[in-house]
C-alpha positions as MATLAB code, in Angstrom:
seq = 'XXXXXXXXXXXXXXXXXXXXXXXXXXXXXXXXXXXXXXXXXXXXXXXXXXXXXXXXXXXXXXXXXXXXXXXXXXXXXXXXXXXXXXXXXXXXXXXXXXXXXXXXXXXXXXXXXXXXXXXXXXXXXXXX';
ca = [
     109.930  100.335  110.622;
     107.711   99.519  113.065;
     106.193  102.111  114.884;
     103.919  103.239  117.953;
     102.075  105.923  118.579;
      99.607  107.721  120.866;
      97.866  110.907  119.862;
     100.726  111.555  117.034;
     103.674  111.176  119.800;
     106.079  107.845  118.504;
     106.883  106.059  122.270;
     108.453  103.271  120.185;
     110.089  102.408  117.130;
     111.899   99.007  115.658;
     113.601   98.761  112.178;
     114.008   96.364  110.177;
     117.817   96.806  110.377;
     117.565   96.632  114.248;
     115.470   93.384  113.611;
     118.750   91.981  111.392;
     120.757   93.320  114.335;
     118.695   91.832  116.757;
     118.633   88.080  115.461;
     114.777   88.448  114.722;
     115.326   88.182  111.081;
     117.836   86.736  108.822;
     119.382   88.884  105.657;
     119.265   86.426  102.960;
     119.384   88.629  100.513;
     122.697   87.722   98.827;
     121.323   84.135   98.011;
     117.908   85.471   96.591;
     119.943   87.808   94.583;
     121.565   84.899   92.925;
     118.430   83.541   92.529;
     117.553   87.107   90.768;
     115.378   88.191   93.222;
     115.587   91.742   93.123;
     114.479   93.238   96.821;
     115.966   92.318  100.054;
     115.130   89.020  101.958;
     114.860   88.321  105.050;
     113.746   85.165  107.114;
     111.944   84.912  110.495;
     114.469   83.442  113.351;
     111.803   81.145  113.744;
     111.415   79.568  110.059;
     114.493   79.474  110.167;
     115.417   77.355  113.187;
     112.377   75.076  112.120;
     112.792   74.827  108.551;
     116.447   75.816  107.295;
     118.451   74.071  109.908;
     118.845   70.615  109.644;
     118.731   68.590  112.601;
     121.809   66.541  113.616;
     120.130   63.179  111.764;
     118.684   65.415  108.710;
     122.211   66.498  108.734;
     123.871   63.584  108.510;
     121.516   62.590  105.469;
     122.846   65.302  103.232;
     120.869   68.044  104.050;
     122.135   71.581  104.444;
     121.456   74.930  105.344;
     122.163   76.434  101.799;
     120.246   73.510   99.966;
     117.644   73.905  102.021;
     117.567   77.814  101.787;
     118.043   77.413   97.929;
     114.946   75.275   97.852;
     113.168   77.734   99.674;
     113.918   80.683   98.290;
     113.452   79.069   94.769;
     110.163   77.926   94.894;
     109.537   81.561   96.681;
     110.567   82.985   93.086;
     108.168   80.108   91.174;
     105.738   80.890   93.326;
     106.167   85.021   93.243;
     106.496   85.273   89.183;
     103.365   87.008   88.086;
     101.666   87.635   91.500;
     100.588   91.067   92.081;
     100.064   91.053   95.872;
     101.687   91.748   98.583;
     101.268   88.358  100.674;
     100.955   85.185   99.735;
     101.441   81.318  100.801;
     103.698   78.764   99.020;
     104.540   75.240  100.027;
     107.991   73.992  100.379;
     108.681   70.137  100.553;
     111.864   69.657  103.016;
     113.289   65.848  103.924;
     112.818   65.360  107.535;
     113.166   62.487  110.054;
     115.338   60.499  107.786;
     113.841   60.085  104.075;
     110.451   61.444  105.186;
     109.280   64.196  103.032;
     106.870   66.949  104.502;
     105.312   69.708  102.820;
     105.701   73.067  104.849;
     103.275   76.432  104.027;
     105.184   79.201  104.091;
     103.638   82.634  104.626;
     105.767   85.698  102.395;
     104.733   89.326  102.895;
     106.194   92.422  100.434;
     105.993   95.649  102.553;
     108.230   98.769  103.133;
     111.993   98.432  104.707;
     113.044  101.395  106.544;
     113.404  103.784  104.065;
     109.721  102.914  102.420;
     111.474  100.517   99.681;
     110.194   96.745   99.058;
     111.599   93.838  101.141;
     110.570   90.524  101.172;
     110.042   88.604  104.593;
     109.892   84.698  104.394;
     107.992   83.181  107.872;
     105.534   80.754  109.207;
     102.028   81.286  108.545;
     101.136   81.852  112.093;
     103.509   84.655  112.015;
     103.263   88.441  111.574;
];
């Protein structure tokens, strides 16, 4: 939960369920739990319109939303296993503009959900 506060008052507060709610993230939890991640995942609205979506073309060329969100949240897991922090970077390759492969940095932080227990948010680097 997100919270602000002056001189101990809260004037505003945003969860991370009102975030689901809200569009801002995406649950993708049930896939990561096949993947046997075990804490909730979410993904940032904007990773995911730039890098899980295929475009029309990329589309048409086989890709998909769950093999691309497989991909992702696979190497996620490679990259996670035995890493003790709570943020780190990890590259995902994803075909784009026809056969053209490009190598994306991805930017996953562990934190507290709304009741203080671990979830995993996947986003762009330049994100918070």
């Amino acid at each position: 939960m997100s919270q602000l506060s002056l001189f101990g008052e809260t004037i505003f507060s945003y969860s991370r369920r009102q975030a689901i709610e809200d569009g801002v993230l995406i649950d993708v939890s049930s896939m990561a739990s096949e993947l046997g991640i075990k804490f909730p995942v979410a993904v940032t609205t904007e990773f995911w319109h730039t890098y899980i979506v295929p475009s029309e073309e990329e589309d048409l060329a086989c890709q998909s939303i769950e093999g691309r969100l497989w991909d992702t949240l696979w190497l996620f897991r490679c990259a996670a296993a035995g890493f003790s922090g709570d943020r780190f970077l990890f590259d995902v390759s994803y075909v784009m503009e026809g056969r053209k492969i490009k190598k994306v940095r991805v930017k996953s932080i562990c934190g507290p959900g709304d009741q203080a227990e671990p979830v995993i948010t996947i986003m762009l680097p330049s994100e918070d």
